[in-house]
C-alpha positions as CSV (number, residue, x, y, z in Angstrom):
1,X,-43.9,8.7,33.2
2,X,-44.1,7.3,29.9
3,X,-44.8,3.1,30.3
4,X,-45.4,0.8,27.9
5,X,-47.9,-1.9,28.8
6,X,-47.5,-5.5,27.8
7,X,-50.7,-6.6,25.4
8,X,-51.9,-9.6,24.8
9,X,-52.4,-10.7,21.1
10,X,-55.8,-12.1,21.4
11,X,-55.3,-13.2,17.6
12,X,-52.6,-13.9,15.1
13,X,-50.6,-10.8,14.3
14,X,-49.0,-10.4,11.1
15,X,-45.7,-9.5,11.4
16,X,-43.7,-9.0,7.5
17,X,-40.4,-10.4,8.9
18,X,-41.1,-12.9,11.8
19,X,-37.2,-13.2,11.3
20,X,-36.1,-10.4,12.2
21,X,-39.4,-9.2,14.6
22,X,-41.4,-10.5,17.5
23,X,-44.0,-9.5,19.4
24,X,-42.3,-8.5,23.3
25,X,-43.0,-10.6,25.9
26,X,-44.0,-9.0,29.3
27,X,-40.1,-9.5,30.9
28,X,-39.1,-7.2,27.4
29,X,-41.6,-4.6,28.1
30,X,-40.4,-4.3,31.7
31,X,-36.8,-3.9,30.1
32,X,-37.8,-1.7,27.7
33,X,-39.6,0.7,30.4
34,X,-36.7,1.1,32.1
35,X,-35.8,3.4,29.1
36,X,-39.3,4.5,28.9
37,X,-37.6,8.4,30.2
38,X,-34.9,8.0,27.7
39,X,-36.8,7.4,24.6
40,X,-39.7,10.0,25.5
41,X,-36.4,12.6,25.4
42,X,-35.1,11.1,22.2
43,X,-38.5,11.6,20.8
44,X,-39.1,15.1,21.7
45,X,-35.7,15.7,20.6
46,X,-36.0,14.2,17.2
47,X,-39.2,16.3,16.9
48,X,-37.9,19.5,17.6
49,X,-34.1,19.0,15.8
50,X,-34.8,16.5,13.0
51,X,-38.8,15.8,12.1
52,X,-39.3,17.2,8.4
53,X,-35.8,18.3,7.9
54,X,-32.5,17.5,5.5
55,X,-29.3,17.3,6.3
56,X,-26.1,16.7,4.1
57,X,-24.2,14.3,4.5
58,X,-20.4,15.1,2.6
59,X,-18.2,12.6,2.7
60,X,-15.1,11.1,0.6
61,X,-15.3,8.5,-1.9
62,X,-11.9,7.8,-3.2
63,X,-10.7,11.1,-4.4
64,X,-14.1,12.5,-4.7
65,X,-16.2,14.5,-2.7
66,X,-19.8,13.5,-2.2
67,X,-23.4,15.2,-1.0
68,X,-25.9,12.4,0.7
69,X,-28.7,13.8,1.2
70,X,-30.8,12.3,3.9
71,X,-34.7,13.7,4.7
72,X,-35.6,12.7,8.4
73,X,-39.1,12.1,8.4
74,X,-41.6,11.0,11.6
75,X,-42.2,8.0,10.3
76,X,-38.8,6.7,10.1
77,X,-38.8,7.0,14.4
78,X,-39.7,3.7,15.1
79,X,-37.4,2.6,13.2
80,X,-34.4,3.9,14.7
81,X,-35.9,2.5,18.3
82,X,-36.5,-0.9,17.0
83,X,-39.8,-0.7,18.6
84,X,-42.6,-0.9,16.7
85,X,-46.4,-1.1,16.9
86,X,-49.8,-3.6,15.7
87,X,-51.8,-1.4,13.5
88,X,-50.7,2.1,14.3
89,X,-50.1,4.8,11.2
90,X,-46.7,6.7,11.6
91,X,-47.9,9.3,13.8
92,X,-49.6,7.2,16.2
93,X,-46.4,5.3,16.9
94,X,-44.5,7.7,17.2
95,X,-47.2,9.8,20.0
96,X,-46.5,6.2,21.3
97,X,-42.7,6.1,21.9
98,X,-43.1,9.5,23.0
99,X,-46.2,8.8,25.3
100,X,-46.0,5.6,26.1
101,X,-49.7,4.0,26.9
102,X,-49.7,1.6,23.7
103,X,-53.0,0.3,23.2
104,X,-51.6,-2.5,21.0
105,X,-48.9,-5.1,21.0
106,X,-45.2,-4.2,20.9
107,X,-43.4,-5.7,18.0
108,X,-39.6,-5.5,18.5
109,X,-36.1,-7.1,17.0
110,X,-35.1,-10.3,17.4
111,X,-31.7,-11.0,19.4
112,X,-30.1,-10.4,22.1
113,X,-28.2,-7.0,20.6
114,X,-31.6,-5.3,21.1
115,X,-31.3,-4.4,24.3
116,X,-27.7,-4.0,24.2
């Protein structure tokens, strides 16, 4: 099974919005493996349905119809999770959320809708 193990920032990690991200304590990474199955079968699925891929988006605007074009790309993942990780290019973190075994600190949102 894929677990996430709860790291220790030895030193001061810099985090771009401390606002709106924190590094997970060790209760967060227990919550968060809990869904450790879940998001190792999100990953593989947006690997094999979504990674590299376009898809159009038509909608209405008023009386008009528009085309959004939106390119799903592997480094967008983590995003979508809300889990991100310390020094990791976007094909490492993604292995990651697939993989689990993080060798780094997990940086996740702040608030309570997180885990919601």
């Amino acid at each position: 099974m894929n677990k996430f193990k709860y790291i220790n920032a030895d030193l001061p990690i810099s985090i771009k919005n401390r606002q709106t991200y924190k590094l997970a304590n060790q209760k967060e990474i227990n919550e968060i493996n809990t869904y450790s199955s879940i998001l190792k079968n999100i990953a593989e699925f947006y690997e094999e349905n979504f990674d590299g891929n376009k898809i159009d988006y038509v909608y209405k605007d008023n009386n008009d119809i528009k085309i959004l074009p939106v390119k799903y790309k592997r480094e967008n993942f983590p995003h979508l999770t809300g889990i991100n990780f310390v020094q990791k290019n976007a094909t490492e973190k993604f292995e990651i959320l697939k993989n689990g075994n993080n060798t780094t600190p997990l940086i996740i949102e702040r608030g309570e809708f997180y885990f919601q």
